[in-house]
N, C-alpha and C positions, 0 to 999 in steps of 0.2 A: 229410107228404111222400109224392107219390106211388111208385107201384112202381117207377116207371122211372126215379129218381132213385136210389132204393136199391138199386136193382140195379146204376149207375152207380158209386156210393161203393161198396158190394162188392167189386166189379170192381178198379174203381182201388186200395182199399184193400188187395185180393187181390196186386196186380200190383207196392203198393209193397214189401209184406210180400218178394215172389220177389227184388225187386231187393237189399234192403237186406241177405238170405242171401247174395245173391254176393256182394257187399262194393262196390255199385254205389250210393253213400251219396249221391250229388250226384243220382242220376236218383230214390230213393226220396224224397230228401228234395222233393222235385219233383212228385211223385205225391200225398207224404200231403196238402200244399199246396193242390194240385186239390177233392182230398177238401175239405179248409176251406174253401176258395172256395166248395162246394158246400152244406154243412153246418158250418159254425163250431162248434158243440155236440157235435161227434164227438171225446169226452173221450179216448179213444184213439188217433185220428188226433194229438191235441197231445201223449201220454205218449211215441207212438215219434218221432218230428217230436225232441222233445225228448233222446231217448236218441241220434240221428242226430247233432246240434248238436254234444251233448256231446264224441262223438268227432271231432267235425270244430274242435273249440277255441273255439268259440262258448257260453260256460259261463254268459256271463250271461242269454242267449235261449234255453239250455234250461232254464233257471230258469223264467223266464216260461213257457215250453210246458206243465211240470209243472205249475204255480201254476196255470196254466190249466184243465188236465185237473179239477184238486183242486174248482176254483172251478163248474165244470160235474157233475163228480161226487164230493161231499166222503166217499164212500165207496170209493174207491177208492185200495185199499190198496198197488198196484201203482205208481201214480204218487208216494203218499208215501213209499214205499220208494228209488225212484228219487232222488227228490228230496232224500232223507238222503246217498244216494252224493256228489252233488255237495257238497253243503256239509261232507261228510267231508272230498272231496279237496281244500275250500278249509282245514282245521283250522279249521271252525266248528262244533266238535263237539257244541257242547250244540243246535244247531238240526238237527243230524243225528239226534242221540239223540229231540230232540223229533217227530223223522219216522218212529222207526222205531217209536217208542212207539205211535204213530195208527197205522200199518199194521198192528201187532199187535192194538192195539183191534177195528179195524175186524175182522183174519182172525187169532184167537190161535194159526190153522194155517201161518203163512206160514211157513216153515226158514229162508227167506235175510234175512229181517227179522231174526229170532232172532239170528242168525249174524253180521249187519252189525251188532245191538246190540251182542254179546258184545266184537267191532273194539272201539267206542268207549269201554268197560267195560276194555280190558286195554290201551287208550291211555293212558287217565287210573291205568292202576295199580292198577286195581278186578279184580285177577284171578278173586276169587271169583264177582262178581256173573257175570264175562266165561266163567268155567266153567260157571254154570246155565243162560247164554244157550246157550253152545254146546251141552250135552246137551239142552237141548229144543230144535234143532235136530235133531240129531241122532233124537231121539225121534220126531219128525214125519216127517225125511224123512233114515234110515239111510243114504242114497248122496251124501248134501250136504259133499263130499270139505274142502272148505275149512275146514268146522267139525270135523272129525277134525285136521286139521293144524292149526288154533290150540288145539284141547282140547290137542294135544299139545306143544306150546311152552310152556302152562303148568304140564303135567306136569314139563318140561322144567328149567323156573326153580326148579320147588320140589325138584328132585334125584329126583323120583319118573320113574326113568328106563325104567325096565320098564315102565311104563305111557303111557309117551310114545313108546317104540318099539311098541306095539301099535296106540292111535293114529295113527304114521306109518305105520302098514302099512294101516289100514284105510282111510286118504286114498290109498292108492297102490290099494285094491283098487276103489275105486268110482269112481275116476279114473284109470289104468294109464299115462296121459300129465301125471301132474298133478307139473311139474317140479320146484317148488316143496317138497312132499314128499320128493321123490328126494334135492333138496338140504339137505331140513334134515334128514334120518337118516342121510344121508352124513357133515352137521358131530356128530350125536349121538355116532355109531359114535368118530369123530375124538376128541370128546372124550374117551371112553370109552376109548381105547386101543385098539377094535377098529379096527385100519388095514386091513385085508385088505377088510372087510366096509365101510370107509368106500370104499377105491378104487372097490369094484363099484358104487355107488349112486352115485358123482360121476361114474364113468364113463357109469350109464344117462342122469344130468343132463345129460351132454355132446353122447349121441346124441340125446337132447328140444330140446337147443337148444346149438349151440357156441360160444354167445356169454356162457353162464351163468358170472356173474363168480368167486359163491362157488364152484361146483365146480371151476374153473381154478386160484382159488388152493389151494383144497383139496388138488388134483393136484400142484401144483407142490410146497408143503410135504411130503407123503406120497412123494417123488420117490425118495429115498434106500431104500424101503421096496419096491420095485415091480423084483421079478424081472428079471435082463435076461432080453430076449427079443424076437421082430416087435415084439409089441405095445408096446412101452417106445419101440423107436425111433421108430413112429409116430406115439407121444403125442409124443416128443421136438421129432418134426420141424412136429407140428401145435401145439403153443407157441411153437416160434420164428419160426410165420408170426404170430400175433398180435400185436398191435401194443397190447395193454393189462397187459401183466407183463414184470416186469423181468426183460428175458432173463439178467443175472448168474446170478440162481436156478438158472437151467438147465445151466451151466455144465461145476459138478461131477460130473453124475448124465453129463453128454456125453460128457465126459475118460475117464472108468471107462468107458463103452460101446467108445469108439472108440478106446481105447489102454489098456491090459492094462499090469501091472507086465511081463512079459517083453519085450512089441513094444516098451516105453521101454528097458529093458536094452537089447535088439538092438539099436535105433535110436542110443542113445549111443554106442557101438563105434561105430556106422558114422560117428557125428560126429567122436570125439574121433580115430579114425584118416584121419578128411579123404577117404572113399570118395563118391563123386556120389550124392547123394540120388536127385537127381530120375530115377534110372536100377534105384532099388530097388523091388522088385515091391509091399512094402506099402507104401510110398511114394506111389507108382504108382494102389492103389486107392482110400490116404486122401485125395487129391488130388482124385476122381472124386466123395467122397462129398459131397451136399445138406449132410446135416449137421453135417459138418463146417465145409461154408461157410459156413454160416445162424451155427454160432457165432461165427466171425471177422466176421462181417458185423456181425453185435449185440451181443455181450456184449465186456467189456474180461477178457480173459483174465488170468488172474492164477498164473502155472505158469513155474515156472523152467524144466521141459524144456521145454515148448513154444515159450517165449520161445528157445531155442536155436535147437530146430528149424526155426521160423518163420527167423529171424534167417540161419540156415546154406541154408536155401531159397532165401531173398531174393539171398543174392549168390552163389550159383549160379544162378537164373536172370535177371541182370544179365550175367554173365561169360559165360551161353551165349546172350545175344543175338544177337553176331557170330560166334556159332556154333554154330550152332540143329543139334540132336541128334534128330535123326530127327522132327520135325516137333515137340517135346517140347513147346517152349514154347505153342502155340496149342493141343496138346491140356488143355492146363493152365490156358488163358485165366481161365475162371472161377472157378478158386481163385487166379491172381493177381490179381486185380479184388478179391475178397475180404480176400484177405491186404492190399489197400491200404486197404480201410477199417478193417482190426485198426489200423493203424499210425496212421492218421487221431483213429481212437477214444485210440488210447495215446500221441499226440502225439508221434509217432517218438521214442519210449523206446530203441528199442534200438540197440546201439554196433554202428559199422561201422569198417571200415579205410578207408585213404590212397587206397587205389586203387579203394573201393568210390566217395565221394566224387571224384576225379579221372571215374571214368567215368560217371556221373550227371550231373556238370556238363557233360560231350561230349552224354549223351543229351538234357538239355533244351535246347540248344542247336541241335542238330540239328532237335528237334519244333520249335522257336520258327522255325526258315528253311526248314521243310517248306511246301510248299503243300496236300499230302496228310494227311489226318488218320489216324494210323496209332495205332487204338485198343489192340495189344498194347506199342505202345513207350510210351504216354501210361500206361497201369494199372501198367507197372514203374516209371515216374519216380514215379509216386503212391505206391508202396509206401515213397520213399525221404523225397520233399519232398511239402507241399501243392501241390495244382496251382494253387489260388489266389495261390500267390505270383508267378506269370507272368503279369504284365499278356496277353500275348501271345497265352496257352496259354488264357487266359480270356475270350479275345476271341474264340479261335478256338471254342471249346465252350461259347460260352452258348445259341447256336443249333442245336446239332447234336441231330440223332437217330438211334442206334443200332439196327440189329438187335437188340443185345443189352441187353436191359433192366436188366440189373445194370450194364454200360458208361455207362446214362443214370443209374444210382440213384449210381455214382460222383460221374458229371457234378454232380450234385444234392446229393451231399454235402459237395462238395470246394471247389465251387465257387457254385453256385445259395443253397442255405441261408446261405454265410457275406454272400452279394451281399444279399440280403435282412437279416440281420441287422444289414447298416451300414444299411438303407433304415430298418429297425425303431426304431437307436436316437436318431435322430434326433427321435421318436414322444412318447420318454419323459419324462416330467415330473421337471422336480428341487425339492426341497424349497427346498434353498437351497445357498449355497456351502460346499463339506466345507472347514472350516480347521483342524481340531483336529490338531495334525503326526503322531501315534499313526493317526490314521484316514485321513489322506493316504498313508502310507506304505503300508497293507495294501489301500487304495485302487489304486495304482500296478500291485501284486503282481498283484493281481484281474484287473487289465484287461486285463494281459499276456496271463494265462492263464486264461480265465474255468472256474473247478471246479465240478461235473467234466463233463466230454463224454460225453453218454447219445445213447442212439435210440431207446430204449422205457422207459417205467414203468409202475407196477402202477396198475388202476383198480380199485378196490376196490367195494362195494356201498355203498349211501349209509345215514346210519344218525344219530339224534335223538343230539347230540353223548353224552348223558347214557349213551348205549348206549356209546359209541364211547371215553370215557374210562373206563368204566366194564371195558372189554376190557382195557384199557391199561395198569390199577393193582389189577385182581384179585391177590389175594383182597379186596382192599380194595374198598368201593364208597361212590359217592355217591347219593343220594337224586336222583327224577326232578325237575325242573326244567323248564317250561314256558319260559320267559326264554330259555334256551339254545336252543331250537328252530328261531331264526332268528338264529343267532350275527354277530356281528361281528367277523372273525377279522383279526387280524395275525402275519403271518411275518416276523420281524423280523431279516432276515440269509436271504434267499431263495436265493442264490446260483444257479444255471442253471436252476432253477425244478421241480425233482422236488419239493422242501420242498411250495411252495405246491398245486403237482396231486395231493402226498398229503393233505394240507389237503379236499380238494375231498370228503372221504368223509364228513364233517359235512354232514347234512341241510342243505339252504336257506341253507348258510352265504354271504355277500360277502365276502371275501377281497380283503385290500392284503397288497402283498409287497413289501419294501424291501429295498432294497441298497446298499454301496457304489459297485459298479462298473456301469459303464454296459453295458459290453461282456456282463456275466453276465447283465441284464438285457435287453437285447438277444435275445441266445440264450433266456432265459426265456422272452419273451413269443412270439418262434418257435415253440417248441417246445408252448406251449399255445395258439396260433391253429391248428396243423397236427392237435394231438390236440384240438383243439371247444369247448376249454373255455372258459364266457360268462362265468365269476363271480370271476373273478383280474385285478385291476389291480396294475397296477407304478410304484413310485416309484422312482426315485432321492434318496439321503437316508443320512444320517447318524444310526445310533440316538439320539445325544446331539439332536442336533434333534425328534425326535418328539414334542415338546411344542406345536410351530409348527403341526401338524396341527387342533390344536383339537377331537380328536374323541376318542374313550373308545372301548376296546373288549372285547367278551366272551371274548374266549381270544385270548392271544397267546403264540405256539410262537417260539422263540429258541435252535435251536441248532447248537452249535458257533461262536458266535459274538462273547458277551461274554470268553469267552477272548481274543479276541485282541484287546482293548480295554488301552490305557492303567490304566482303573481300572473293572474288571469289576462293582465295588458302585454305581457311578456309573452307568452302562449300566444297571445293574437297576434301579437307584431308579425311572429313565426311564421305562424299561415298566412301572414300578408303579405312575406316575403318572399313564397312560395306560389303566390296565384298570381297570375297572368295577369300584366294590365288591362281593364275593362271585364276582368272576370268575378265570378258570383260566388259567395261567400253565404252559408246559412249558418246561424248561429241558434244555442240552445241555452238560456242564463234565467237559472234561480231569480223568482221574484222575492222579494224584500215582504211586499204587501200580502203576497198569497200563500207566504209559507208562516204567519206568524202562528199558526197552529204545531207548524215542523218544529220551529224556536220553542215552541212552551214545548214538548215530547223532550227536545234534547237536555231542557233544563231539567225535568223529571228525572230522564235516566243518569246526569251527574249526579245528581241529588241523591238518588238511590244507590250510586256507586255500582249500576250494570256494567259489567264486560262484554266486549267485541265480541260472544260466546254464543252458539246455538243454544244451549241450556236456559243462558240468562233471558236473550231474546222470548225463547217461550215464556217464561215467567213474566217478565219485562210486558208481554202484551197481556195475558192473563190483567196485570193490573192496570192494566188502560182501561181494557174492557169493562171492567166493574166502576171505571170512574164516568157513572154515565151522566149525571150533572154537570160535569165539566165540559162544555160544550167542544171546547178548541180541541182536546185530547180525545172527545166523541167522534171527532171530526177526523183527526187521521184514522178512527178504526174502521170509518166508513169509505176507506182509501186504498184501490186495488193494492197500491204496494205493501199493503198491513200484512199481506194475507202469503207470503214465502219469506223464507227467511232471509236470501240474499237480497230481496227487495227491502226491507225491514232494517240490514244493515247497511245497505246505500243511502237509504232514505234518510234513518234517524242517528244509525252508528260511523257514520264517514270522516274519516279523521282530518279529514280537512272538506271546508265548505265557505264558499261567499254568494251573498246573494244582492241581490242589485236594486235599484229604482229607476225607471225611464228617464229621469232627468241625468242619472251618471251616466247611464244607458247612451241618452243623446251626447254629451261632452265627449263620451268617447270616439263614437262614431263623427265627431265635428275634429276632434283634434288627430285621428288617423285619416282624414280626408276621405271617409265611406260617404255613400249615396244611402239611404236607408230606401228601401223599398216597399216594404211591408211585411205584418207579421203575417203569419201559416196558421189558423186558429182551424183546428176541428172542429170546434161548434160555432157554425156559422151566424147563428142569433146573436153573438157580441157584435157581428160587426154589421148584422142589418141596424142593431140599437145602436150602435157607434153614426151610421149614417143618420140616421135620422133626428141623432142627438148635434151633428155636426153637417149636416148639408153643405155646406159652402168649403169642405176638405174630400172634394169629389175621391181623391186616390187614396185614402185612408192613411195619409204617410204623416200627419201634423203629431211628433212627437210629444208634444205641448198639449194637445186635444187627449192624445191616449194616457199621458197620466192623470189626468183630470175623469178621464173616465175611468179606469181602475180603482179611484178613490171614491168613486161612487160604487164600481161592480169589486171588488178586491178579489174575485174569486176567478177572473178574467184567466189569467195567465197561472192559474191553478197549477198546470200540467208545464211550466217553465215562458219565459218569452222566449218565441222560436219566430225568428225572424231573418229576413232577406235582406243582405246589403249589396254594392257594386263597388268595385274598385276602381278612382277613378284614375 
C-alpha cells in the first residue's frame, strides 16, 4: 500500500476514533467503513466498527465485525475480549468464557479479560474461581474499579463483611463516580444496621444518577430513620415526583413532617368547634405547600384526622363558593385540584350532609348549561362526584387545555384514563365464559369497583428469579437454577395490575395476568402501556379454566385470591396442574388468627343489615369510627384498607371469604406434595424474633414453630400468609 493511502486510512481512521468520543456513532461508524473500503484487513477498523453496532443493537453484525478482526488477526486479544462481551450479554456463557480464555492466552496481562472471566465464574456459582479472576485483575491493573466491586460482593455472600467494605471503598477510590459501588455499600451498610452511613452512600448514588432504582428504594425504606430537616423535605418532595415507587411509602414519613401531634391537637378544636378552617393561618400555609399536594395527588391517605380535615375543607369550600372570602377560594386552586384526586383515588369514601349533596347537584347543573368553562367550579364538583359521570362535562373537557397543568392531569384522570380504559377493554381476550356461580358473583363485585386505584408502583431492579425468591424466603434458600432464568410466569388473580408490574423484577421473565373482571383488567393493562411495560399480557379467565390454556408454567404468584373461591383446594389443584415440575408457586391466604378483627366488622355490618353500596359503606364506617372503645372495630379503622371504598368492600363486604390456620395451612401443603419454603413478611422483625425464639429452625420453614408463634404475635400475618412453596 502506498504512503498516500496510509496516510488516508490514518486520517480517516484518526477522524473516526474523534467522532465515536463525542458519541457521533452514525458518522464514525461511516468513517471506519471508508477505512474498509479502502483496506478490508484493517483488523481494528472491524474490532471498533464492531463495538459501534453493538451499541447501535446490531448484535449479530458486531459479531461478524469481531469474527472478522479475529480471522485477520488471530492474535488479537482485544477483539476476543470484545467478542466474549457479546455473547455474555446473549447468556451464551461458555462461548464468552471460551473468549476471554484466548484473550488471556494471547495477553495473560490484560485486567479486563481477568475481570470479564471472573463475571462468568460467579455467574455460574464458581465464586472461588470468580475471586482469583478478580485479584489478578486487580494484580495487573490496581485502579480496574469494577473487579474491587465484584471481589467485594463475593466477600459480601460469604458474610466476610469487613472485607467487602474495604473492597467497596477501593472501587469508589479508583472510580469516585462509580455508582454501582456507591450502591452496593449503601445496601451493605443497610444490611448491617449501619442506617446513617447507608443514607450517605444512597444519597451520593442519587446525585450519580436520580434514576438509581436500588438507592430510591433504599431511601424510601430508611425514611422513618432520616432527621427532619431541608434536606428530608426535599428528598420527600423529589420521590413524589417519581413515578417508579409507591408513593403510599411516603406517606407516613410526610404526615410527621407536615403535621406535628400539637398542629392535629389545635386543628381538632378548630374542627370539632366548627371555626372556618380555610381562614386559619396554619391552614392557610398547609394549603400553599407542594408537598402536601403531591401527597393527595399520589398516595391514598390512610389517617382518620386527615380524612376530617380534608372532609371539613371540602364543604367549606363548596359553601364558600357563592361566597367567595377575600379571594380564598382561587388562592387555594391547587390544593382543591389536589384534594379532587385524593377523593378520586379513595373513591369518594368520605360522608357528607343533605345540603353538601343538594348543593353539588345545583353546581353540576350549572357547569353542564355553562357555555364557559370555569376550571375552579369543575375541581370542586370533582372533589364530590367523578366528572366522568357527566356525558356533558365530558364532552366539554376532552378537548380542553389549561394554563394549569394539574387542571389538565385532573382532566386526565378523571376523565381521559377511564375513556381509554373502556377503548382498552374491548382489547382483552377471554378464555371462555365464567359460569361457575361462586366466580360470577365476585366477578360482578370486581367490575363495579375494580381494586385498588394506584398512580404509581415500585420498579424495582431486575434480578435471576433464583436471586429474587431467594431475598423472599431468607434465611431459607434455594440452590441456583438455570431453568428459571427466563421464567414463564403466571399472576393468577392480577387485579388492577400492581401484582403483575411487580412480577416484572424477575429477569427475562413473560408474564400472563389473569382475571376475573374485565373492568380490573382494563385499568391493568392502562396502567402498564403508560408505565412501558413490554412483557405482561392480560387474560380475561377464570382460575378453574386455566387448564383450557394448554401451557405449563415456572412460577405462578396467586394472591389473595383462592380465598375467595367456592373451594380454595380446587383453585390450587388448578395451578398445580399447570406449573412445571419442580416449579415455584407463591401463595396469598387470609389468616384465621389476624383477621379476628375483620370477623367482628362483618358481624356488625350483617347486624346492621349494610348493603354491598358506596352510600352504605360511607355510613357503615362513620359508625365504626365513633365505636372507639371497641378495640377489634378500632382496629380495622386503623387499617390502610378502611380508607377507599373498593378497599372497604373487598375487605369487609366480599361475598365470599375463607380464612385459614398454619396447621390446615400445613395438611394441605403435605397432602398436595408441596415443599414449603418460606413465608415473604415485609416487616422483617417477625422473623429476626422468630429466630431467636427458635434457633435450632436455622431456614425459618418449621410449620409447627410458626403457629405457635403467631399465637403469641397474632398480628403476624396481619397483611395475609404470603408464602413460597415448590412443586415437587
Amino acid at each position: 500500500m502506498d504512503k498516500n493511502k496510509n496516510l488516508i486510512i490514518k486520517e480517516t481512521f484518526d477522524l473516526a476514533v474523534k467522532n465515536y468520543q463525542k458519541n457521533n456513532l452514525k458518522a464514525a461508524q461511516g468513517l471506519y467503513n471508508q477505512v474498509l473500503e479502502i483496506d478490508p484487513q484493517q483488523a481494528s477498523a472491524h474490532n471498533n466498527l464492531g463495538g459501534i453496532l453493538k451499541q447501535l443493537g446490531e448484535v449479530e453484525n458486531a459479531i461478524e465485525c469481531y469474527e472478522k478482526a479475529i480471522e485477520i488477526n488471530p492474535n488479537y486479544a482485544q477483539a476476543h475480549c470484545n467478542l466474549g462481551v457479546i455473547f455474555q450479554s446473549l447468556n451464551e456463557n461458555h462461548k464468552a468464557q471460551s473468549c476471554y480464555e484466548k484473550a488471556i492466552e494471547i495477553d495473560p496481562n490484560y485486567a479486563q479479560a481477568h475481570c470479564n472471566l471472573g463475571v462468568i465464574f460467579q455467574s455460574l456459582n464458581e465464586n472461588h474461581k470468580a475471586q482469583s479472576c478478580y485479584e489478578k485483575a486487580i494484580e495487573i491493573d490496581p485502579n480496574i474499579s469494577q473487579a474491587h466491586n465484584n471481589l467485594a460482593s463475593i466477600f459480601q455472600k460469604f458474610r466476610e463483611h469487613q472485607k467487602a467494605i474495604v473492597c467497596y471503598e477501593n472501587a469508589i477510590k479508583a472510580d469516585p463516580d462509580y455508582e454501582g459501588a456507591h450502591s452496593n455499600l449503601g445496601a451493605l451498610f443497610h444490611e448491617l444496621g449501619e442506617h446513617q452511613k447507608a443514607i450517605t452512600y444512597y444519597g451520593k448514588v442519587i446525585l450519580l444518577n436520580n434514576n438509581n432504582l436500588a438507592a430510591i428504594n433504599g431511601l424510601v425504606l430508611l425514611l422513618p430513620l432520616i432527621p427532619t430537616s431541608v434536606h428530608l423535605k426535599k428528598l420527600l418532595l423529589f420521590l413524589f415526583r417519581k413515578n417508579n415507587i409507591d408513593p403510599n411509602d411516603l406517606t407516613d414519613r410526610t404526615k410527621l413532617l407536615l403535621l406535628s401531634n400539637s398542629d392535629r391537637n389545635h386543628l381538632l378544636k378548630a374542627i370539632e368547634t366548627e371555626s372556618l378552617l380555610l381562614t386559619n393561618d396554619f391552614i392557610k400555609n398547609l394549603l400553599k405547600e407542594e408537598l402536601f399536594h403531591l401527597m393527595l395527588q399520589k398516595s391514598l391517605i390512610a389517617d382518620r384526622f386527615i380524612e376530617k380535615l380534608l372532609t371539613k375543607l371540602r364543604s367549606e369550600i363548596l359553601f364558600t363558593l357563592n361566597d367567595p372570602i377575600q379571594n380564598i377560594l382561587n388562592e387555594n386552586f391547587d390544593f382543591i385540584i389536589s384534594l379532587a384526586e385524593q377523593t378520586w383515588l379513595n373513591e369518594y369514601v368520605y360522608i357528607h350532609s343533605k345540603k353538601e349533596i343538594n348543593d353539588i347537584n345545583k353546581l353540576k347543573k350549572k357547569i353542564e348549561n355553562d357555555n364557559n368553562i370555569n376550571e375552579l367550579e369543575i375541581s370542586i364538583l370533582a372533589t364530590y362526584i367523578p366528572l366522568n359521570t357527566s356525558k356533558i362535562i365530558t364532552k366539554k373537557l376532552l378537548d380542553f387545555k389549561s394554563k394549569n397543568f394539574l387542571f389538565n392531569d385532573l382532566i386526565n384522570l378523571q376523565i381521559k384514563e377511564p375513556l381509554k380504559e373502556k377503548q382498552l377493554l374491548k382489547t382483552i381476550e377471554s378464555l371462555d365464559v365464567i359460569d361457575d356461580s361462586v366466580s360470577k358473583k365476585v366477578q360482578e363485585q370486581y367490575e363495579e369497583h375494580p381494586y385498588p386505584r394506584w398512580r404509581c408502583a415500585n420498579k424495582f431492579e431486575k434480578f435471576y428469579f433464583s436471586d429474587a425468591i431467594n431475598f423472599a424466603i431468607k434465611p431459607n434458600k434455594i440452590d441456583h437454577d438455570s431453568k428459571f432464568d427466563n421464567p414463564n410466569v403466571l399472576v393468577a388473580g392480577c387485579g388492577t395490575g400492581r401484582h403483575p408490574i411487580n412480577a416484572t423484577r424477575y429477569k427475562n421473565a413473560n408474564i400472563l395476568a389473569v382475571d376475573l373482571s374485565l373492568t380490573s383488567l382494563a385499568y391493568a393493562k392502562r396502567k402498564t402501556e403508560d408505565l412501558g411495560y413490554k412483557n405482561i399480557k392480560y387474560l380475561h379467565a377464570d382460575i378453574l379454566q386455566l387448564k383450557k390454556l394448554n401451557k405449563k408454567f415456572d412460577i405462578i404468584e396467586s394472591v389473595g385470591t383462592i380465598h375467595h373461591m367456592k373451594d380454595p383446594v380446587k383453585g390450587l389443584k388448578v395451578l398445580l396442574d399447570i406449573l412445571e415440575p419442580h416449579g415455584f408457586l407463591k401463595l396469598g391466604l387470609y389468616s384465621e388468627t389476624a383477621r379476628l378483627h375483620i370477623v367482628k366488622v362483618r358481624e356488625f355490618i350483617k347486624s346492621k343489615n349494610y348493603k354491598n353500596t358506596s352510600e352504605d359503606i360511607k355510613i357503615c364506617r362513620q359508625e365504626i369510627f365513633n365505636k372507639k372503645n371497641d378495640l377489634l372495630m378500632h382496629k380495622f379503622s386503623h387499617s390502610v384498607d378502611f380508607y377507599s371504598t373498593s378497599a372497604v368492600r373487598d375487605l369487609v363486604f366480599h361475598i365470599q371469604e375463607h380464612r385459614f390456620t398454619i396447621p390446615q395451612i400445613s395438611k394441605i401443603l403435605k397432602d398436595l406434595d408441596l415443599e414449603f419454603l418460606g413465608f415473604s413478611l415485609t416487616n422483617s422483625t417477625s422473623k429476626t424474633n422468630y429466630s431467636k425464639l427458635f434457633p435450632n429452625d436455622r431456614k425459618n420453614i418449621s410449620l409447627d414453630n410458626w403457629h405457635q408463634f403467631e399465637i403469641n404475635n397474632p398480628d403476624t400475618f396481619r397483611a395475609m400468609y404470603q408464602f413460597w412453596v415448590k412443586k415437587n
